[in-house]
N, C-alpha and C positions, 0 to 999 in steps of 0.2 A: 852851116850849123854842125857841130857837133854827133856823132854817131853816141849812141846809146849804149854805154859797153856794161856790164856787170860779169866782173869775174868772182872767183869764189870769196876771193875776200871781203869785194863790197857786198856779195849775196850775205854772208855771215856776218857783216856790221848790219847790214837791213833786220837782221833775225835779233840783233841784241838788241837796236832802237824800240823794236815791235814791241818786246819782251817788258824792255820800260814800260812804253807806253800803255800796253796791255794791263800792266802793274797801278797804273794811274786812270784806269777805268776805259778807255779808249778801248775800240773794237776791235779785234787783230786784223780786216783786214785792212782801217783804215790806219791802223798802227804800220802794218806792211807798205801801205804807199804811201806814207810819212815819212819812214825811213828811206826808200826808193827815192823821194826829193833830196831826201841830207846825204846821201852819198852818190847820187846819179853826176857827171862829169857837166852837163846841161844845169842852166840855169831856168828852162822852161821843159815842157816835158807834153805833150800831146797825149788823150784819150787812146788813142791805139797803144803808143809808146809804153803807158802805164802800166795796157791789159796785159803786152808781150812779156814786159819787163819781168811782172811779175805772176804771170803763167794763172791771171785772176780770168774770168768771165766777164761781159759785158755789164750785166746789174753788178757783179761785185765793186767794180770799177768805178761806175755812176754812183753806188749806196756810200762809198767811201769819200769820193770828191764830194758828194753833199755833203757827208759828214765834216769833213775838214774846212770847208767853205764857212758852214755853218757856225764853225767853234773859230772861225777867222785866223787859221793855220793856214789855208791856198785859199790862192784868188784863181777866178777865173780870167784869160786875159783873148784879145785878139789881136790879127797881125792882119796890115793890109794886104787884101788880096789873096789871102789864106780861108778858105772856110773852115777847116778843120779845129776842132777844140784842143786849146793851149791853157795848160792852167801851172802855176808857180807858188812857191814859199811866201806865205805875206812875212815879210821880214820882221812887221813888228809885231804880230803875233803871239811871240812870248810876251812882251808887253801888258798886251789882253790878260793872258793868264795869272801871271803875277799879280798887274790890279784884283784879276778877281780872288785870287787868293785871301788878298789883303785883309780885302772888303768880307771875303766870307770868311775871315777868322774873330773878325768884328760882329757880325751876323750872327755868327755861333755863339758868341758869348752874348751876345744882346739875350737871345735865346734860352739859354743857359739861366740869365740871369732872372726870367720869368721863372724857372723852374723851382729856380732857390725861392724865390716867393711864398712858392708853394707846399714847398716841403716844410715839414714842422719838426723832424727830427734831427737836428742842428748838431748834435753828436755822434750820427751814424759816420760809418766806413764813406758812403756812398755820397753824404754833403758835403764830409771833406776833400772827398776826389773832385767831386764838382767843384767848391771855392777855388783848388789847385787848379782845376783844367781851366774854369774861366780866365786866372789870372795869366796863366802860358798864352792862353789866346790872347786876352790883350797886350800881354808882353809882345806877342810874335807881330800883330798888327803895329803898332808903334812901332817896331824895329823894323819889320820890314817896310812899313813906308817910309821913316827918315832913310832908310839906305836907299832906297829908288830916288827920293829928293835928293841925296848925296850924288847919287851915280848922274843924274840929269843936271843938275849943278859942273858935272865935270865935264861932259861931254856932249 
């Protein structure tokens, strides 16, 4: 297998991944061993490997692989004859999230659209932002699911 290298550059693409991720609500440290996965030289990567990697603590380590687990980014994996915890990229992953994207841009204007129900004054600032923002949601929903049928259609 493979040695665990991270020199400064893949250290400084770990810190940009984070920074996304960080960006998109994710926790920094499991942003941090997010990023540790998308540029580590290994396709699998061991609970010590992680903590060393990225100079985390043991609970940071653990609160992060649930975390990631849980949002179906890393899988936990085993190897015969190994006791030690091995866990990896679930590759389809982004998959997950786009679906839920999709689905909660559709969500939101479902949402959205109780709201207009509600409101009685049909000429404010604030119902035409709302008519505008439900209509981008359902644009984005449509659009972004024919293009996932388009991409799955090709390959």
């Amino acid at each position: 297998m493979n040695e665990l290298i991270l020199d400064e550059e893949r250290g400084q693409l770990i810190e940009q991944i984070a920074l996304f991720n960080e960006q998109q609500g994710m926790q920094p440290s499991a942003a941090r061993v997010l990023g540790l996965f998308l540029v580590s030289n290994k396709d699998i990567l061991t609970f010590e490997e992680i903590k060393t990697g990225l100079n985390f603590s043991k609970s940071a380590v653990s609160q992060s692989l649930s975390l990631l687990v849980s949002m179906r980014q890393v899988e936990p994996i085993t190897l015969p004859g190994d006791r030690r915890r091995y866990f990896r990229l679930r590759l389809d992953g982004w998959r997950f999230h786009i679906e839920k994207a999709v689905e909660g841009a559709l969500d939101y204007s479902v949402v959205l659209r109780k709201v207009m129900q509600l409101r009685s004054d049909e000429d404010s600032t604030m119902t035409r932002s709302l008519t505008e923002l439900i209509a981008l949601l359902e644009l984005l929903h449509q659009t972004l699911r024919d293009t996932v049928k388009k991409w799955q259609e090709s390959h």
